[in-house]
N, CA, C and O atoms as CSV, one atom per row, in Angstrom:
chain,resi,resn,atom,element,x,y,z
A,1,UNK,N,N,-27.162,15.254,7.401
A,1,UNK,CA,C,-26.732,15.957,8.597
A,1,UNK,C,C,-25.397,15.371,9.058
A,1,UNK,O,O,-25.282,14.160,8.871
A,2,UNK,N,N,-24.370,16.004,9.623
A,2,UNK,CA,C,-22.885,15.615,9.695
A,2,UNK,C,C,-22.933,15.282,10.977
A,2,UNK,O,O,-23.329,16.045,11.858
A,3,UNK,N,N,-22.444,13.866,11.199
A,3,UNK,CA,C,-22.507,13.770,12.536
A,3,UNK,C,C,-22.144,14.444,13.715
A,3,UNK,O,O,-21.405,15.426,13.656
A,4,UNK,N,N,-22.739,13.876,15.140
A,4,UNK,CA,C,-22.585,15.196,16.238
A,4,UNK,C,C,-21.097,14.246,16.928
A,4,UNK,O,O,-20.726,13.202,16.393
A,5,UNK,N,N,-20.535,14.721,17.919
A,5,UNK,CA,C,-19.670,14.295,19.305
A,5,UNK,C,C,-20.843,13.371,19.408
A,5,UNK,O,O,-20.583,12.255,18.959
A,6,UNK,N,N,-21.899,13.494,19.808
A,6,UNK,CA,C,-22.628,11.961,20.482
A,6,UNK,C,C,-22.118,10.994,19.645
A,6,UNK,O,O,-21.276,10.124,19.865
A,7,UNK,N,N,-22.932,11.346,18.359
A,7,UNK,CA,C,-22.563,10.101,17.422
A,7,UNK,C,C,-21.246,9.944,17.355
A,7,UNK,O,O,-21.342,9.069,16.495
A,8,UNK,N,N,-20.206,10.022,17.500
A,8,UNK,CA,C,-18.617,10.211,17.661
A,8,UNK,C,C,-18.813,9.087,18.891
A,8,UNK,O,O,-18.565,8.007,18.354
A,9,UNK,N,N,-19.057,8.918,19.922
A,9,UNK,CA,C,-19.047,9.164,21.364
A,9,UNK,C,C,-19.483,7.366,21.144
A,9,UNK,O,O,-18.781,6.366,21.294
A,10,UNK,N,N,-21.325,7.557,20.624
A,10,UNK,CA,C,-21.383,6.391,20.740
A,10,UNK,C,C,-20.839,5.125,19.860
A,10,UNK,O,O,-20.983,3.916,20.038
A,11,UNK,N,N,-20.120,5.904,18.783
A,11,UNK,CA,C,-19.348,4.555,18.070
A,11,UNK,C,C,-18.035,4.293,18.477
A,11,UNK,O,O,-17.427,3.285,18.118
A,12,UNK,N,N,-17.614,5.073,19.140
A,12,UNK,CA,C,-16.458,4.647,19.789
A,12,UNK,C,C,-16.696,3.768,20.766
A,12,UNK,O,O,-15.862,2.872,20.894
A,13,UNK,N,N,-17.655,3.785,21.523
A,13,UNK,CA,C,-17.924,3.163,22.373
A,13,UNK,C,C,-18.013,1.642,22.132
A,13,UNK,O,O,-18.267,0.917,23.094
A,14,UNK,N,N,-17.808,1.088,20.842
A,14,UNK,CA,C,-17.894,-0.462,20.126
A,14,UNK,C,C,-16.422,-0.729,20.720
A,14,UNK,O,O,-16.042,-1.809,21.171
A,15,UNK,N,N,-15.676,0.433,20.641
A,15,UNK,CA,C,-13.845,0.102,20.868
A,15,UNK,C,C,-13.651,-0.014,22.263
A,15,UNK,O,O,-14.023,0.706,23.190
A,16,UNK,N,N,-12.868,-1.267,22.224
A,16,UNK,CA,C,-12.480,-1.773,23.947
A,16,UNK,C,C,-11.220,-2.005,23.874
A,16,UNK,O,O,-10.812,-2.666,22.920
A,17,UNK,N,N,-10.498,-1.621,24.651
A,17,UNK,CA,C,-8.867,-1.843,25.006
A,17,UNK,C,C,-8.419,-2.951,26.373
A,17,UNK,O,O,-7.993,-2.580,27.467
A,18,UNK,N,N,-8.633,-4.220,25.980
A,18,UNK,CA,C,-8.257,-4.732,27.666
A,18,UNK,C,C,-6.901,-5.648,26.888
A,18,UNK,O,O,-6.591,-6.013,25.754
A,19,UNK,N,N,-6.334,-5.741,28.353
A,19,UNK,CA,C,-4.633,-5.913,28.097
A,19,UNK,C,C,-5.281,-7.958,27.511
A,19,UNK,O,O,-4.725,-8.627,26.640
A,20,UNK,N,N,-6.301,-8.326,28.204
A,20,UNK,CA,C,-6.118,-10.272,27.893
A,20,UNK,C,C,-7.075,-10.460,26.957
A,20,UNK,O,O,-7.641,-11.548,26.854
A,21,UNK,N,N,-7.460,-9.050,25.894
A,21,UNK,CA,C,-7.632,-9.697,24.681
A,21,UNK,C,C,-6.673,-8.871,23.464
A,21,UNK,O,O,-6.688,-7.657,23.263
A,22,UNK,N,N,-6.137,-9.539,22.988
A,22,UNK,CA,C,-5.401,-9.278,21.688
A,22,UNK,C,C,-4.439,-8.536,22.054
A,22,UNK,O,O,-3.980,-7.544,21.488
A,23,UNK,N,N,-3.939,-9.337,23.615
A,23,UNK,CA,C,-2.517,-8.385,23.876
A,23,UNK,C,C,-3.020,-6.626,23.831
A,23,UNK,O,O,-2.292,-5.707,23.455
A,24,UNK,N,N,-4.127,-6.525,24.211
A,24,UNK,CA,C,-4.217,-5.106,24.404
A,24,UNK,C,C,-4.602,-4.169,23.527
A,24,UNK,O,O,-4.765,-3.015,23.923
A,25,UNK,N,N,-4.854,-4.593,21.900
A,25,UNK,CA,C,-5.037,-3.645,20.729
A,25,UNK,C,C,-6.074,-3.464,21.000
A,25,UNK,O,O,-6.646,-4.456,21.454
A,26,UNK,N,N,-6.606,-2.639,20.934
A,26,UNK,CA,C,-7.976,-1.853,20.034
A,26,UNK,C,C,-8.794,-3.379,19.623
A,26,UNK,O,O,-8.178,-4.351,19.186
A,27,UNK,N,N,-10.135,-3.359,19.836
A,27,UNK,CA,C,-10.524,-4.770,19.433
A,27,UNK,C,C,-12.107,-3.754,19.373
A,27,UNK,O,O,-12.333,-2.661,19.892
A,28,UNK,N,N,-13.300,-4.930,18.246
A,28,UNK,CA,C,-14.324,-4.355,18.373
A,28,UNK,C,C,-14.925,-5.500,19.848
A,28,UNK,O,O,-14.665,-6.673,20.118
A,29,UNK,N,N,-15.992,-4.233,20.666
A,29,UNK,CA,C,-16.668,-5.015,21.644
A,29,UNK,C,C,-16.350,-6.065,22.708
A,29,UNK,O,O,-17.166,-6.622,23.443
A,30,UNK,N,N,-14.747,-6.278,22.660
A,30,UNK,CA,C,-14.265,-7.405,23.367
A,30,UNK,C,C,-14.181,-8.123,22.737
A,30,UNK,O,O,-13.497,-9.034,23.203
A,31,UNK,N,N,-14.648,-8.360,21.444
A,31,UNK,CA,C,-14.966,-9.758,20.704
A,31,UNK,C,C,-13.185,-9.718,20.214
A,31,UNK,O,O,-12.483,-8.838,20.713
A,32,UNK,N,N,-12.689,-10.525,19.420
A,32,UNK,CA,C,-11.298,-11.138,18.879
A,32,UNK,C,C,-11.283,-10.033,17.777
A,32,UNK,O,O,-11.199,-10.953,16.963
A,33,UNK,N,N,-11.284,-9.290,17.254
A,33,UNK,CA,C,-11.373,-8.579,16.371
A,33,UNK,C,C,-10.666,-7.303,16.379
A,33,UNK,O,O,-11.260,-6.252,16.615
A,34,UNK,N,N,-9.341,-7.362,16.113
A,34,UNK,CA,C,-8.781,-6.123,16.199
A,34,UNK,C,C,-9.149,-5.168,15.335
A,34,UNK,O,O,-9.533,-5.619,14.256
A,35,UNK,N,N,-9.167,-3.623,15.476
A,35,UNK,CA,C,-9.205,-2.895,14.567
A,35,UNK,C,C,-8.363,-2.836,13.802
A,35,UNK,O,O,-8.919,-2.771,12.706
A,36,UNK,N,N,-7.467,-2.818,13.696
A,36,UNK,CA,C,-6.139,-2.591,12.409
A,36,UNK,C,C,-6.531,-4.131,11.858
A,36,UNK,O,O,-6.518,-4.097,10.628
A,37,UNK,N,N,-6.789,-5.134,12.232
A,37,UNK,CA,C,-7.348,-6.026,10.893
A,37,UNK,C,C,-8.218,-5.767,10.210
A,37,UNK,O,O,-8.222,-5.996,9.000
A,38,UNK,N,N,-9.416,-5.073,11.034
A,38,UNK,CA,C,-10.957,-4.474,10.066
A,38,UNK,C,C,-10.353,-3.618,9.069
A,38,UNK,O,O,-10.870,-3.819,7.971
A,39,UNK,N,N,-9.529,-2.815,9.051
A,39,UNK,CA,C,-8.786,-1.151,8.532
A,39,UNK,C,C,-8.298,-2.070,7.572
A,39,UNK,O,O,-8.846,-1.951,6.476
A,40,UNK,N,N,-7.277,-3.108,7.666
A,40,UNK,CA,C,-6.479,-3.677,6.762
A,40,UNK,C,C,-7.910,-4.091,5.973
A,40,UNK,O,O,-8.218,-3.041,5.410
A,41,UNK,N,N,-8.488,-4.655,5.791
A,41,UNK,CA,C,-9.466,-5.457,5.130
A,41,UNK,C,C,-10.298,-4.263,4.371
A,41,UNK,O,O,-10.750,-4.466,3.244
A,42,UNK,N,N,-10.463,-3.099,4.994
A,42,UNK,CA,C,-11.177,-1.860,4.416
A,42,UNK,C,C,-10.393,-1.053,3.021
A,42,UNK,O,O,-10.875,-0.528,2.018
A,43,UNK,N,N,-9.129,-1.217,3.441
A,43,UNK,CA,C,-8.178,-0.555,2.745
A,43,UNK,C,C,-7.895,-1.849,1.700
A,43,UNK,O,O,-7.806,-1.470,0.532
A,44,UNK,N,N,-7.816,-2.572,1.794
A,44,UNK,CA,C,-7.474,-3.410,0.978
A,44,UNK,C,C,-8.439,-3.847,-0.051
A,44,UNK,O,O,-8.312,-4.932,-0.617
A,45,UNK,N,N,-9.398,-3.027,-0.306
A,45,UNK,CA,C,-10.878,-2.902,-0.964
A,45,UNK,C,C,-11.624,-3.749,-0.943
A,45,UNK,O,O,-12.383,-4.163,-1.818
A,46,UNK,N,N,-11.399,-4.169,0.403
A,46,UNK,CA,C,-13.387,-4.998,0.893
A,46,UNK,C,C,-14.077,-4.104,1.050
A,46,UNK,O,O,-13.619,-3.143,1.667
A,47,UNK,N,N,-15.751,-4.054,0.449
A,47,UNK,CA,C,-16.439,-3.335,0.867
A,47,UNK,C,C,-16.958,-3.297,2.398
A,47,UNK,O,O,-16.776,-4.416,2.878
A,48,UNK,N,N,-17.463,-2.530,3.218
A,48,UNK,CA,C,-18.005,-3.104,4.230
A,48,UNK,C,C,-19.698,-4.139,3.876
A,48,UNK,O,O,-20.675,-3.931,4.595
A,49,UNK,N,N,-19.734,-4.746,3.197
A,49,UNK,CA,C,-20.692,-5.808,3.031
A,49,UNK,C,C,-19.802,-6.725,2.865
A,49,UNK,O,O,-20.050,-7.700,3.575
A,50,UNK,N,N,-18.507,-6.883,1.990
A,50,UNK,CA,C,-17.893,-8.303,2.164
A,50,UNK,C,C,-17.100,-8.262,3.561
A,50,UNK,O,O,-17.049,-9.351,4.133
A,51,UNK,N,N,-16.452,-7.144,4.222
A,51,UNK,CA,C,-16.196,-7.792,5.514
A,51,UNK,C,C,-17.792,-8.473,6.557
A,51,UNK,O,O,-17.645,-9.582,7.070
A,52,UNK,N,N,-18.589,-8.048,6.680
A,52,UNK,CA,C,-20.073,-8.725,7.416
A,52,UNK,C,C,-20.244,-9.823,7.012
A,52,UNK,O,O,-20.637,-10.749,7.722
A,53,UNK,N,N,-19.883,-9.937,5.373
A,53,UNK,CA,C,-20.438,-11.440,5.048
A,53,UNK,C,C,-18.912,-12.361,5.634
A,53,UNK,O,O,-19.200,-13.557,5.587
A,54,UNK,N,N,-18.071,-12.253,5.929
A,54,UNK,CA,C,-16.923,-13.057,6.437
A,54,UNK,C,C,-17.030,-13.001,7.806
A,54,UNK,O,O,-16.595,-13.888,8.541
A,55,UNK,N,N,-17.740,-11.732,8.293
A,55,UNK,CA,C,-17.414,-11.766,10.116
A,55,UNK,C,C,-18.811,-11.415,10.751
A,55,UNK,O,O,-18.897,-10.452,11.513
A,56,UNK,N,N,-20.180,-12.385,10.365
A,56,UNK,CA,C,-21.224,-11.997,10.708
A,56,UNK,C,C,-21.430,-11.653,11.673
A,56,UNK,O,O,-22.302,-10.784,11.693
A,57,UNK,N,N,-21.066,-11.893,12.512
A,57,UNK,CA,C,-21.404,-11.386,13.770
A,57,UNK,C,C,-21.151,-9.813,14.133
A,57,UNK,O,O,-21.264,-9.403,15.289
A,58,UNK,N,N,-20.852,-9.102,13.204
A,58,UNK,CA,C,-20.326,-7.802,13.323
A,58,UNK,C,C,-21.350,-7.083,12.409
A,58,UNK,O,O,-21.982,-7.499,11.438
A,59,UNK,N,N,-21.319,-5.920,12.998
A,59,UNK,CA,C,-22.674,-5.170,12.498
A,59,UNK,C,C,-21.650,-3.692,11.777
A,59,UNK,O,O,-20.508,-3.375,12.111
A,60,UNK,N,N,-22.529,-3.028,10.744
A,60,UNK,CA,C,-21.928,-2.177,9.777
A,60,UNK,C,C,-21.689,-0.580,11.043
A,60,UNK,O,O,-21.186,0.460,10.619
A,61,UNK,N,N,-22.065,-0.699,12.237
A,61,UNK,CA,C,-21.460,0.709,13.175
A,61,UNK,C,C,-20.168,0.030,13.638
A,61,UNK,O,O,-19.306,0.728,14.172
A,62,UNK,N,N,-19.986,-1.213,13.480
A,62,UNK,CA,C,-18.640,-1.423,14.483
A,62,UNK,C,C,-17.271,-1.565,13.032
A,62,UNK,O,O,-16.133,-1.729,13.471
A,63,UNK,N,N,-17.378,-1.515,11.697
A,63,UNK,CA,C,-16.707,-0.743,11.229
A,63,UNK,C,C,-16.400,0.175,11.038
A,63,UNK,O,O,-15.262,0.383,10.616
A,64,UNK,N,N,-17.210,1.074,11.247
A,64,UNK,CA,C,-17.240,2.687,11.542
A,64,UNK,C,C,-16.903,3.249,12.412
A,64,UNK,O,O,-16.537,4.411,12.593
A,65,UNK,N,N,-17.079,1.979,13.313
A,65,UNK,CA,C,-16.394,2.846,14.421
A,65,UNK,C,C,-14.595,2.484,14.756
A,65,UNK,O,O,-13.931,3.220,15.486
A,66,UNK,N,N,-13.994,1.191,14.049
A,66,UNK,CA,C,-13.291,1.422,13.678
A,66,UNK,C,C,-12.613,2.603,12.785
A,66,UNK,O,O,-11.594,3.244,13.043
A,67,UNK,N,N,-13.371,2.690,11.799
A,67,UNK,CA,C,-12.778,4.039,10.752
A,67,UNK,C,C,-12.617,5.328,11.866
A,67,UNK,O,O,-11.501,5.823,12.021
A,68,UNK,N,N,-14.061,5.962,12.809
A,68,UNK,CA,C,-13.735,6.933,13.474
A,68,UNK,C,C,-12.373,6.620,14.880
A,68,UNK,O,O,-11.647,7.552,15.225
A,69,UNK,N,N,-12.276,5.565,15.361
A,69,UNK,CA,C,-11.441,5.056,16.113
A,69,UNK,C,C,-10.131,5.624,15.423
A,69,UNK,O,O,-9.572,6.674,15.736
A,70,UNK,N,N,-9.689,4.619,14.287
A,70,UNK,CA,C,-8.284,5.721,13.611
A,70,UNK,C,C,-8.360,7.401,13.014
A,70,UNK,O,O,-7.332,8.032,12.772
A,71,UNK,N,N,-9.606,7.917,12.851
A,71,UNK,CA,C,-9.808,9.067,12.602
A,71,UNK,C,C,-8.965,9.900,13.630
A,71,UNK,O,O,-8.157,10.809,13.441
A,72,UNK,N,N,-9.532,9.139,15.091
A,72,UNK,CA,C,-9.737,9.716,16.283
A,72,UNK,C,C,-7.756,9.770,17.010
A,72,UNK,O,O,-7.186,10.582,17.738
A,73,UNK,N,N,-7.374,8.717,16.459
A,73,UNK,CA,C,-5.921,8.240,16.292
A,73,UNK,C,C,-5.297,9.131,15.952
A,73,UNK,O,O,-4.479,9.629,16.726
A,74,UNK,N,N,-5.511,9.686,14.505
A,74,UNK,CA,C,-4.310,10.329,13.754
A,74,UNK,C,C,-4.349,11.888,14.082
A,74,UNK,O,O,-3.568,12.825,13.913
A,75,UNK,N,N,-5.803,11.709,14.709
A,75,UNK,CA,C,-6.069,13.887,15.375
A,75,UNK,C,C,-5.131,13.532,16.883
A,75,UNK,O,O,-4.121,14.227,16.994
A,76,UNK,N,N,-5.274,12.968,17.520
A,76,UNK,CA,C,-4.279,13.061,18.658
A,76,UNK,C,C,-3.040,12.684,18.548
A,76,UNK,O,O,-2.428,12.477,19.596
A,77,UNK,N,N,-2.467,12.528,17.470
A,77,UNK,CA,C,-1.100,11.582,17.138
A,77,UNK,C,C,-0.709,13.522,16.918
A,77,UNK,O,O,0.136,14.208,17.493
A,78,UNK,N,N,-1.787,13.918,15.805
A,78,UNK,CA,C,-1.241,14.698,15.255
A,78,UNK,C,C,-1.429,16.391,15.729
A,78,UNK,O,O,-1.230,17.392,15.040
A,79,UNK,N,N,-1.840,16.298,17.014
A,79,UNK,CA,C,-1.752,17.168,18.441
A,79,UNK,C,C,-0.094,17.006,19.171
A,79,UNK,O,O,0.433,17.931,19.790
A,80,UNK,N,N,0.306,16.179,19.035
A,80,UNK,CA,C,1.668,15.615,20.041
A,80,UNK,C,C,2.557,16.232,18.749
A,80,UNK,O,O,3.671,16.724,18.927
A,81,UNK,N,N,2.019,16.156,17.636
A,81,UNK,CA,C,2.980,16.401,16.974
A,81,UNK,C,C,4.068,17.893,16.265
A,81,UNK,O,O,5.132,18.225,15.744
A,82,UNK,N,N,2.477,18.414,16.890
A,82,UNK,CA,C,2.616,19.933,16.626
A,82,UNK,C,C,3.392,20.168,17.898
A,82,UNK,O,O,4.587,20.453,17.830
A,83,UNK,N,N,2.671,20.044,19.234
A,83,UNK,CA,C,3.005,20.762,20.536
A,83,UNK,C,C,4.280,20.182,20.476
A,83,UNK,O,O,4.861,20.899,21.290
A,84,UNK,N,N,5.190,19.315,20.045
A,84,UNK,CA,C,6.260,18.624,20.428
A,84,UNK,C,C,7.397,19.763,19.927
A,84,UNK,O,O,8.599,19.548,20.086
């Protein structure tokens, strides 16, 4: 079954933006963990089992929700880009 907006909704919800951690990026949960490092590490062909085994404390929805986080990125990047 293809996920709904909830499921959209609630994995985004792992993504927190505050300006006094990581200077403000995209981070999972508050924790130190920017997303564009998880992405770099994804793309760079870690599976998501070798990023968990390096960053246990992170559970396999809060890479995903990174992945939908830039999903979610490049559809509104690429809204501005049309209307522009």
């Amino acid at each position: 079954m293809p996920p709904t907006s909830k499921d959209h909704a609630t994995l985004l919800s792992r993504i927190t933006i505050d300006p006094s951690v990581c200077h403000g990026k995209p981070t999972i949960r508050r924790l130190r963990y920017p997303v564009e490092l998880m992405l770099v590490y994804l793309a760079g062909g870690d599976s998501v089992e070798d990023v968990l085994a390096e960053f246990p404390d992170l559970e396999r929805e809060n890479l995903l929700a990174c992945i939908q986080f830039a999903a979610q990125s490049l559809k509104l990047k690429s809204l501005h880009v049309v209307a522009a």
